[in-house]
C-alpha angles and dihedrals in degrees: 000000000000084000099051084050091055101040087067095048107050085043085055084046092053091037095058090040093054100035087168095053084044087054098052093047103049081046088053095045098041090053102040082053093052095041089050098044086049086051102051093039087054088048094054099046093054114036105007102039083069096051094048093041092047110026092160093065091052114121125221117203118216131217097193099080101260130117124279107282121208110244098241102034118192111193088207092057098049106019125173095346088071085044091061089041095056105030116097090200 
């Protein structure tokens, strides 16, 4: 804990002393965090809003051969027609 303690403040030592590298800084941080929040909100309303708003029509890929499987399968809503799909008999 005592180096924590003294690793903030030797690096606000070093920020007063260089007010033009502080400057810099503060300008670069606040900026990579705006342009990462405006990424990642465009990201989610336009392909993750959809997955969270309709899990059921989400779609799971198999490596095992088989047909694509719905995520949430009912076996009353698809019946024997997801059992030929999937089957490898």
């Amino acid at each position: 804990m005592t180096t924590l303690i003294q690793n903030l403040r030797y690096g606000l030592r070093v920020l007063t002393k260089n007010p033009g590298f502080t400057t810099v800084a503060v300008l670069t941080l606040s900026l990579g965090i705006r342009a990462n929040t405006a990424i990642f909100s465009v990201v989610y309303g336009a392909l993750l809003r959809h997955v969270y708003e309709f899990p059921d029509n989400t779609v799971n890929g198999s490596k095992s051969g088989r047909a694509f499987s719905h995520a949430n399968p009912r076996s009353s809503e698809f019946g024997e027609s997801r059992c030929m799909l999937c089957s490898n008999e």
